[in-house]
Residue, then its C-alpha position, 0 to 999 in steps of 0.5 A: x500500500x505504500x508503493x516502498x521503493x527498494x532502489x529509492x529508498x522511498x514510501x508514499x505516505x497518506x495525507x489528510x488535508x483540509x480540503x480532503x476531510x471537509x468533504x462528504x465522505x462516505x464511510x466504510x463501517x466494515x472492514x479488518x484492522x490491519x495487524x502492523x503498519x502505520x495507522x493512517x492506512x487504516x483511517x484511509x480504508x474507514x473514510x473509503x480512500x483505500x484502490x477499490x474503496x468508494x472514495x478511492x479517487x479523492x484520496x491523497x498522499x506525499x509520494x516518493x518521500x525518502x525514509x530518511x525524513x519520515x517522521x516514525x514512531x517506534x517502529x511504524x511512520x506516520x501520514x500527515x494529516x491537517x489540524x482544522x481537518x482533524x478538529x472537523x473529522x473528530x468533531x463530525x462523529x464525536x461521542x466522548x472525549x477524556x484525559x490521560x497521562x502517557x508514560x512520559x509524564x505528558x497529556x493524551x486526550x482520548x476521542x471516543x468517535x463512532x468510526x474510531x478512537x483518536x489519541x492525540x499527545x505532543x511529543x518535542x512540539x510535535x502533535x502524534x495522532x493515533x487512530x484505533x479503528x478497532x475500537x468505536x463506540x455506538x453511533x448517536x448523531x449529536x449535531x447534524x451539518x457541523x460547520x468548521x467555522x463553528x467549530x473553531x469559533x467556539x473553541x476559541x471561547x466566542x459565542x452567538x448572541x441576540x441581536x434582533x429581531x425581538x418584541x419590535x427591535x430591527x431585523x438584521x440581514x437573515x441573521x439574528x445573530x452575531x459572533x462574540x467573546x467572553x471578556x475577562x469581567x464577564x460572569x456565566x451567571x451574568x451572561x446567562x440571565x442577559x443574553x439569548x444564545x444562538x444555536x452553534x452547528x458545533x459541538x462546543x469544547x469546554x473545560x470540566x470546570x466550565x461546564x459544571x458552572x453550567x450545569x449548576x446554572x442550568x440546575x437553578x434555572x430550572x429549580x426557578x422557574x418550577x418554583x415560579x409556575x407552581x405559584x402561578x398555577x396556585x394564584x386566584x386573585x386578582x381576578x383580572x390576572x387570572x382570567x388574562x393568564x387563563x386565555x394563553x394561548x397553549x404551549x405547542x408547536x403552533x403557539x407562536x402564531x397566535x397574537x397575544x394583546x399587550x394594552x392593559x397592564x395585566x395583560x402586558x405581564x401574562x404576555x411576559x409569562x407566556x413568552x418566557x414560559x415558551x422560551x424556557x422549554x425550546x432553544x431560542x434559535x428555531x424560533x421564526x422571529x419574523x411570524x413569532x413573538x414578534x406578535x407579542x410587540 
């Protein structure tokens, strides 16, 4: 497979470019774990790149590279692949991801995907990638159509917020919302009450640490708002609130069709609970906010 010259003392090594990995590649789910060798050969057969395979023309590789400049470890050489590509591919069928020490004393972050297992650690600047494809774990779609751009963005700490449009503010061009950073004052607890996230097609790659702090904001939010409603539900007076509260329209994939009045004070403040009420159960970007709670303005 690796075209070895005797006479030249050369090998073809396979190469995973950006280019290469951004496609739409269709996957073979089956096939034999090769015994020895170097492990790129085995990502090239489960991404169908391998002479027979269904991707066999789109597959790349460095040709003629004399082995006195292959990079190796132990006793195999490694391909090359890109990095954004790396983050892309992982990211597309991400399951798990954990931390361990190596032998040396380093990091190795393990990714559990659905075509294999990743290890990846540094070695003197270098970053090693290993691909296991013997090992995989079961297959649940996290996030369909990942966009790399995403990806990055949100590894680099940025995030979507809310700009408009929303109860009568201006709607921006297609696009509710706009790239951000975290500044160093920033709160979570902060930005969670202030601000309307934007659905990121990434899987966001956090800290242990920051995703607990979510977690709790998440877990008192949600302790919150069953308190409120269960006071709610309790209420009999006044009697114009209650008559006000009980024409809502109800919770259900249509209500955001419905206009709800706003030209008593009464009914500005059950307007306010339904919309809140609605936000609390449904991500805020598949809303339609042209025909939606716009209506509530």
């Amino acid at each position: 497979m690796n075209q070895y010259s005797v006479e030249h003392g050369t090998v073809n090594i396979p190469h995973f470019s950006k280019s290469l990995l951004l496609q739409d590649l269709q996957i073979d789910p089956d096939f034999s774990r090769m015994n020895a060798g170097s492990c790129s050969f085995d990502l090239l057969r489960r991404l169908g790149l391998l002479p027979g395979q269904t991707n066999e023309a789109l597959a790349e590789y460095d040709t003629k590279v004399p082995l006195d400049v292959v990079v190796c470890r132990g006793n195999c050489y490694c391909g090359r692949i890109s990095r954004h590509g790396f983050v892309f591919l992982a990211s597309k069928y991400f399951q798990h991801v954990s931390v361990a020490e190596t032998t040396t004393g380093g990091t190795c972050f393990i990714l559990s995907t659905t075509i294999g297992r990743f290890k990846c650690y540094e070695i003197d600047d270098r970053t090693f990638i290993h691909f296991d494809s013997g090992t995989r774990s079961s297959y649940v779609e996290i996030i369909k159509d990942q966009n790399l751009e995403d990806i990055l963005r949100t590894a680099r700490g940025e995030y979507q917020h809310f700009v408009g449009p929303f109860l009568g503010t201006t709607a921006k061009a297609n696009n509710p919302f706009e790239w951000r950073r975290m500044e160093a004052h920033e709160s979570l607890e902060r930005l969670a009450c202030t601000q309307f996230y934007g659905v990121t097609n990434a899987v966001i790659y956090m800290t242990r640490s920051t995703l607990q702090r979510w977690k709790r904001i998440k877990d008192f939010a949600y302790a919150m708002l069953e308190t409120v409603l269960s006071v709610l539900d309790g209420v009999e007076e006044p009697a114009e609130f209650v008559s006000a509260l009980r024409k809502l329209p109800p919770l259900n994939d249509g209500a955001q069709s419905y206009k709800v009045s706003m030209r008593t004070p009464v009914e500005k403040l059950t307007s306010s609970i339904f919309l809140y009420r609605a936000l609390s159960g449904q991500r805020i970007g598949a809303k339609s906010y042209e025909g939606g709670f716009s209506d509530l303005s």
